[in-house]
N, C-alpha and C positions, 0 to 999 in steps of 0.2 A: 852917376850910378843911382838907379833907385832899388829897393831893396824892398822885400818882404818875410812875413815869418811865418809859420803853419806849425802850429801844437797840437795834438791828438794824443789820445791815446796809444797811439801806435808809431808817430812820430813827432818828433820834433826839428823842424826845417827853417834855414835861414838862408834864403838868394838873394844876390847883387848885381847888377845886369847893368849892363853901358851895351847899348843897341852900338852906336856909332864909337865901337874899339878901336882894340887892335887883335883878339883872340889870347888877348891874357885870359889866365884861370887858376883858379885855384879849389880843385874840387875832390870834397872827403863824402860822399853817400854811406860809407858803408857796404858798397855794391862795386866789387874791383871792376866787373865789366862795365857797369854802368858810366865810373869814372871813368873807363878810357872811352866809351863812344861818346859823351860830355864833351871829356877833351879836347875830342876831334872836333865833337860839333862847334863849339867854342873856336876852333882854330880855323876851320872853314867858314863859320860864317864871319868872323871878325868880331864876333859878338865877345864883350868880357863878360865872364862871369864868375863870382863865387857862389859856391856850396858847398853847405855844411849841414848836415842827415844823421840824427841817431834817432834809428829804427828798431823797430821788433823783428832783426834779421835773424834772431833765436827760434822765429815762426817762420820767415820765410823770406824773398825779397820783396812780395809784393806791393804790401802799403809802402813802401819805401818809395818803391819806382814808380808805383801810380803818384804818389803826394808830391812825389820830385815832379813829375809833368805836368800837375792840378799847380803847382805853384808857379812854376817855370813860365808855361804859357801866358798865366795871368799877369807876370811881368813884362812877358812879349806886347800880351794885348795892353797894357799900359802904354805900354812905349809908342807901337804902330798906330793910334789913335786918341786923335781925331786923325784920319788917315788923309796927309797931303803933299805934293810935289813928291811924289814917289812913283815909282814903275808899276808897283799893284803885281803884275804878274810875273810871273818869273816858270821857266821850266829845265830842269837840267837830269843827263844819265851824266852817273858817276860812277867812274869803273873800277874797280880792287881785284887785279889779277884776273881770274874767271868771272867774277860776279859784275856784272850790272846791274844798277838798281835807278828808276826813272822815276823822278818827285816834280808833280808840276804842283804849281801854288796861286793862291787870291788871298789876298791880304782882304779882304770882304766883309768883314764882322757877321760872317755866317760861318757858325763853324761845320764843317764838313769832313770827316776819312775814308778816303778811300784806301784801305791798308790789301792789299794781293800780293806778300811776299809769306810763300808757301816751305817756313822749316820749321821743323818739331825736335822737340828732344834739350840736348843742353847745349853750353858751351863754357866749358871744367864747370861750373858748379853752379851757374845762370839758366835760369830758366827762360827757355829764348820765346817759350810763348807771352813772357812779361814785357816783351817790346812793342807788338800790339798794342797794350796795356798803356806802356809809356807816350806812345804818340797818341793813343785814342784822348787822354787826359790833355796835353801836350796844346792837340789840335783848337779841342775843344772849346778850356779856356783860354785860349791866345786868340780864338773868334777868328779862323782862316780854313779856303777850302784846300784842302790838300790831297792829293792822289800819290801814292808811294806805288810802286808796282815792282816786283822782280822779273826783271827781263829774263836774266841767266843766271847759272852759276851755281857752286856743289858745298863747297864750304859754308859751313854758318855762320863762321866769324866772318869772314871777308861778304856775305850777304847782308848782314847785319851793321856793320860797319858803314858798307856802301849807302844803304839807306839811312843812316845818320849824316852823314857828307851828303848827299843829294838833297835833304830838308836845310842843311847848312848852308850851300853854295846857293838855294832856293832863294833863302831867304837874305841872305847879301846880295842879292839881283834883285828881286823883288822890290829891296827900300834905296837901291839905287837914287839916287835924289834929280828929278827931273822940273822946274823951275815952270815947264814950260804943260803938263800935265795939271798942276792944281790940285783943285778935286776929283782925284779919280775915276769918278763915276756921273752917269748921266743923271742920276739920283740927285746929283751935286752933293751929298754927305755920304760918307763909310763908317 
């Protein structure tokens, strides 16, 4: 497990991350939705993690869930780098009822979003515009390019959801362990 902490004024954050799990977790945000799409993502990718978040959700959930992705990722990018014997790419649609949602990925040490999943509004008391938010952090610092897209689908939670499973399932493919790859790239370094 390697672990990190982030203090602010607006939060205080502590994560614990074993890349190569099993999708244990144990995770308190402060942000109920947030906890359960974590959850998943944690459970899809195999990724363990704890979190632990007291925020200034008296203001809002924002600093929460950006700081949660500004941390999170930076423990990704820890982990995935120096980037070697790995599959590098990975692409998966994950489907939730009506929704599909298609997240292809480069473990690359460029980070990149392509976020095109078009819903507004809430979902009970989450602001569903804060998931943007979440991966644009996410992506950012974990230094990967990723494209999330909404293929289909009406519901926001099962849209939202899907796209946390398709960056999860992404990213269990992606570090797939390949012996015979190396260094990824024709660069010879990631």
């Amino acid at each position: 497990m390697i672990t990190k902490t982030r203090i602010t004024k607006e939060t205080d954050i502590k994560i614990s991350l074993k890349l190569d799990g099993n999708g244990n977790n144990n995770i308190d945000t402060g942000v109920g939705f947030l906890d359960h799409m974590l959850e998943s993502f944690s459970k899809h990718s195999l990724v363990d993690i704890d979190i632990k978040c007291d925020g200034d959700t008296h203001i809002d959930d924002h600093h929460s869930v950006e700081d949660i992705g500004i941390v999170l990722g930076s423990l990704f990018c820890e982990a995935f780098y120096p980037a070697k014997n790995i599959e590098r790419f990975a692409n998966v649609n994950v489907v939730m009822d009506e929704a599909c949602v298609s997240c292809d990925l480069d473990i690359s040490n460029r980070p990149y979003l392509v976020y095109d999943v078009d819903v507004e509004g809430k979902v009970g008391t989450f602001d569903v515009e804060l998931v943007e938010e979440f991966f644009r952090a996410f992506v950012t610092s974990a230094r990967i390019s990723t494209h999330i897209v909404l293929l289909r689908g009406k519901n926001k939670h099962h849209i939202i959801e899907a796209a946390f499973k398709s960056l999860a399932v992404a990213i269990r493919r992606a570090t797939v362990k390949n012996d015979r790859v190396g260094i990824p790239s024709t660069k010879d370094v990631l």
